[in-house]
Residue, then its C-alpha position, 0 to 999 in steps of 0.5 A: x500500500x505505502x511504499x518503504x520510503x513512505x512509511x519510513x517518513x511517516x514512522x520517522x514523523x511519528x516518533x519526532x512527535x511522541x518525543x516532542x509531546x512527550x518532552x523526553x528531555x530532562x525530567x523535572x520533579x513535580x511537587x509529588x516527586x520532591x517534598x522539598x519542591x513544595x512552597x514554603x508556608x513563607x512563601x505562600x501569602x495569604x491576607x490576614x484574617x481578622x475575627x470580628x464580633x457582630x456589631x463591632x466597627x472595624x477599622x480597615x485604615x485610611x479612615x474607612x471602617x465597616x460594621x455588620x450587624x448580628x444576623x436574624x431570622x428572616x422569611x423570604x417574600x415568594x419572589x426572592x431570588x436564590x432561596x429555595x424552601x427548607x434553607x435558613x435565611x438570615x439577614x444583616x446590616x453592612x455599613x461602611x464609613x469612608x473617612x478618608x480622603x478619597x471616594x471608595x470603591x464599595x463593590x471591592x467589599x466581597x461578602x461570603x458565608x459557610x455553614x456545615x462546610x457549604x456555601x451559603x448562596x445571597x438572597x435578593x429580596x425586595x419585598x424585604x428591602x434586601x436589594x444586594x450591594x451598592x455598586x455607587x461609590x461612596x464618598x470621601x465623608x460618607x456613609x452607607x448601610x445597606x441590608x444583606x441576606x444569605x440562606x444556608x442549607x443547614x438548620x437553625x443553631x448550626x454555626x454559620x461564618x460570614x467572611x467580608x473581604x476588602x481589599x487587603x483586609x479579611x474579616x471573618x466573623x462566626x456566629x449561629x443560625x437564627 
């Protein structure tokens, strides 16, 4: 079918391309290979997290500081979006002081929640005023408060960790589904 010339081509480009795919060059080690290839805990940054009580201000430097408020127990309207029944839907304050100089970009405040080692999902309600986060800058001088909502598929006295993270800055606080 191929004449001998042909095939022989054809073994040569084969086996120039399982060398190329394959890199039989030098093996390096993977981190599997080589415990000391691995990162030193130094090596690896991480912002740090600062525990917070519900209701305590915490200054995030240059004049900005947030507060979130001690969650409660709420029923979702039948329009809100992301909550599906049997979940426990808590809801808080967040305020946000900008006593810097400068307007502050509030859509950096990234807000997360576990429960049980799951994500809680944010719930969106306005028949409750929970509208999500504002994405207006906030002034040099002002203030905002805006009401924020998660629902978690645990129940309620499990604990539940709600972590904001601005900027540079993490800040995890704990507490009980209500």
């Amino acid at each position: 079918m191929f004449s001998k010339t042909t095939t022989t081509k054809i073994s040569v480009l084969t086996l120039a391309a399982l060398l190329a795919v394959t890199g039989c060059a030098k093996k390096t080690p993977g981190l599997n290979d080589s415990p000391s290839a691995a990162p030193s805990e130094s090596a690896v940054t991480q912002a740090p997290e600062v525990t917070l009580d519900f209701g305590t201000p915490l200054d995030l430097g240059n004049g900005v500081s947030v507060t979130i408020t001690q969650p409660r127990s709420f029923k979702p309207g039948d329009y809100a979006s992301n909550f599906v029944p049997g979940q426990v839907a808590n809801r808080f304050e967040v305020s946000i002081e900008n006593g810097g100089t400068t307007d502050l970009d509030v859509t950096q405040f990234i807000i997360t929640s576990t429960s049980n080692g799951q994500s809680c999902v944010d719930v969106l309600d306005g028949d409750n005023g929970i509208d999500g986060s504002p994405t207006e800058p906030l002034a040099a001088g002002g203030k905002l408060s805006f009401n924020y909502a998660i629902a978690c598929n645990s129940k309620v006295g499990d604990e539940y960790k709600i972590s904001v993270t601005a900027g540079a800055s993490l800040v995890g606080l704990t507490g009980t589904l209500k």
